[in-house]
VOGU-3710 file (C-alpha; in Angstrom, 3 decimals, decimal comma):
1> xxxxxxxxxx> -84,545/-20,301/0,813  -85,385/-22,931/-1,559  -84,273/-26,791/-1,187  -83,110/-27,935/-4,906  -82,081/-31,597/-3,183  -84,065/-34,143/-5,145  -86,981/-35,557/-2,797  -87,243/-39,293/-3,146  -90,482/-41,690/-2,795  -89,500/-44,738/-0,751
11> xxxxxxxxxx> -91,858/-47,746/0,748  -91,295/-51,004/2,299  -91,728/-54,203/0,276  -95,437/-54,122/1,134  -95,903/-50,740/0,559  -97,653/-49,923/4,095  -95,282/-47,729/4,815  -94,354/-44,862/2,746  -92,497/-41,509/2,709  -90,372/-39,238/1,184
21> xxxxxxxxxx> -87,374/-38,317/1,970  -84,033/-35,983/0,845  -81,040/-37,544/0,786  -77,850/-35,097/2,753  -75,516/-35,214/-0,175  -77,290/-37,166/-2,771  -75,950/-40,829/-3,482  -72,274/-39,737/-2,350  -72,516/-40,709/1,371  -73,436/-44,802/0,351
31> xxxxxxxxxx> -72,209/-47,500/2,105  -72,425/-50,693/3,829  -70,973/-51,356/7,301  -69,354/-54,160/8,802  -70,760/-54,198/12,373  -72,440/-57,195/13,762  -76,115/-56,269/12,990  -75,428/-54,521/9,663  -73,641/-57,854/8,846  -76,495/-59,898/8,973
41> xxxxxxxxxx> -78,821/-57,335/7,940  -76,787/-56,526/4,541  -78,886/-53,125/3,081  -77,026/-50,605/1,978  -78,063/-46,992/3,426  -77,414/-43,298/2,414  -77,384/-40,371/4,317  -80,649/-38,065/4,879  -81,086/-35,622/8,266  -83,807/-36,062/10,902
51> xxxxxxxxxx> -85,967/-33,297/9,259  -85,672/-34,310/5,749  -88,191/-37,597/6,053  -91,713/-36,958/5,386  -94,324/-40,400/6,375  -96,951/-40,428/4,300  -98,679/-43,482/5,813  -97,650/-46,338/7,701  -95,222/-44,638/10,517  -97,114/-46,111/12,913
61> xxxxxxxxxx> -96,510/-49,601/11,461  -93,190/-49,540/11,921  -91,640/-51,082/14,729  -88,270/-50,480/16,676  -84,973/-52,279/17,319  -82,115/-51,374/19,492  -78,998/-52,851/20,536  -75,830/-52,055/22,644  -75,884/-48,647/23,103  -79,063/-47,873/21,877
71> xxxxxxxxxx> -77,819/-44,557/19,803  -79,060/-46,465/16,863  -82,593/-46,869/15,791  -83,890/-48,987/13,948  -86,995/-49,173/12,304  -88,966/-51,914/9,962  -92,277/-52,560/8,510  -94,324/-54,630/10,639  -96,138/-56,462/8,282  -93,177/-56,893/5,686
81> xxxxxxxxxx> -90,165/-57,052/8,117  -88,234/-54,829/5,195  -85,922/-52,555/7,350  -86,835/-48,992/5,917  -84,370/-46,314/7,671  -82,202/-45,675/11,269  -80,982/-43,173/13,214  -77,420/-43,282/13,040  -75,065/-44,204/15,745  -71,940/-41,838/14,480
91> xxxxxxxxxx> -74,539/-39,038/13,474  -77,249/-39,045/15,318  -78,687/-36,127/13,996  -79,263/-38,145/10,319  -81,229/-41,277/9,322  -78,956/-43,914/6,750  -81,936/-44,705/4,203  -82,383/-47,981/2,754  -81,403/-48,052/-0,726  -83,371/-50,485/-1,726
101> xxxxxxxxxx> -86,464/-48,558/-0,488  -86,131/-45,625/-2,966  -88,456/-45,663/-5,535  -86,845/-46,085/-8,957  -83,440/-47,426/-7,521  -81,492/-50,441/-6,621  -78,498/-51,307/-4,498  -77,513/-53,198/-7,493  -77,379/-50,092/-9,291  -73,708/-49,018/-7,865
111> xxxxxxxxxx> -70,864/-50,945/-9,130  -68,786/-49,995/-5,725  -70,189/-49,364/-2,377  -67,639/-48,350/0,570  -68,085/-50,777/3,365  -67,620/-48,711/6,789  -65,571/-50,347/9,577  -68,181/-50,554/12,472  -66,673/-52,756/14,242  -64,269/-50,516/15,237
121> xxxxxxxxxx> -66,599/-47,739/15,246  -65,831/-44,178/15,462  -67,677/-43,616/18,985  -66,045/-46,489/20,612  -62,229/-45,694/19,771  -62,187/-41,813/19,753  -61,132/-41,999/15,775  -62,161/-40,899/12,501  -64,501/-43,336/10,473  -62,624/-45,757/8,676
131> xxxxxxxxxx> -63,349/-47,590/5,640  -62,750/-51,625/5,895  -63,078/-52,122/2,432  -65,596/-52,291/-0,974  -68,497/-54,034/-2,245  -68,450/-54,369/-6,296  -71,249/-55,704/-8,222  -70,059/-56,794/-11,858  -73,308/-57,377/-14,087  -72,858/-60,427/-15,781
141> x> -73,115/-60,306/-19,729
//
């Protein structure tokens, strides 16, 4: 069986660590999420699963941040700080990708990004994921 998903180059901002990657469903699972640390943090991630990143170099630069429950994983460059991918809390069994990190593509590139609720988050209240609102980028003429 043959994978026709597009594979993606991605790097941190320093370029010390790089992989590829497919993404689950292409660009439709984007988003942003409203939880404290994705707040502050501000990326916007898309969907990939556990087997579909490939580290070319650098995986062992990249260090490791956990909070709360620690389901999530988070991972940055060492030497750049530029947050590169996590294991997701609501699906554990798929990174969220860093946008921004693709090769060739920008978060700036989406006029409308749904912006999860994660502060009431799916795992805590028993629910369905819920969308808190959207992110639009207008370019300016």
């Amino acid at each position: 069986m043959t994978d026709d998903r597009h594979q993606h180059n991605a790097a941190c901002h320093c370029g010390t660590v790089r992989f590829r990657v497919r993404l689950a469903d292409a660009f439709n699972t984007i988003r942003r999420c409203t939880c404290s640390y994705c707040r502050m943090r501000g990326a916007i991630a898309v969907s990939a699963n556990l087997a579909d990143i490939e580290f070319i170099e650098g995986e062992d630069n990249l260090t490791l941040y956990e909070f709360n429950t620690r389901t999530a994983k988070h991972y940055f460059c060492k030497t750049c700080g530029i947050y590169t991918h996590h294991q997701r809390r609501s699906t554990p069994t798929q990174f969220g990708i860093n946008v921004a990190c693709l090769e060739g593509v920008s978060p700036f590139d989406f006029p409308e990004i749904p912006v999860m609720d994660g502060v009431t988050h799916p795992s805590d209240s028993g629910g369905k994921a819920r969308v808190a609102g959207v992110l639009r980028f207008e370019k300016a003429e």
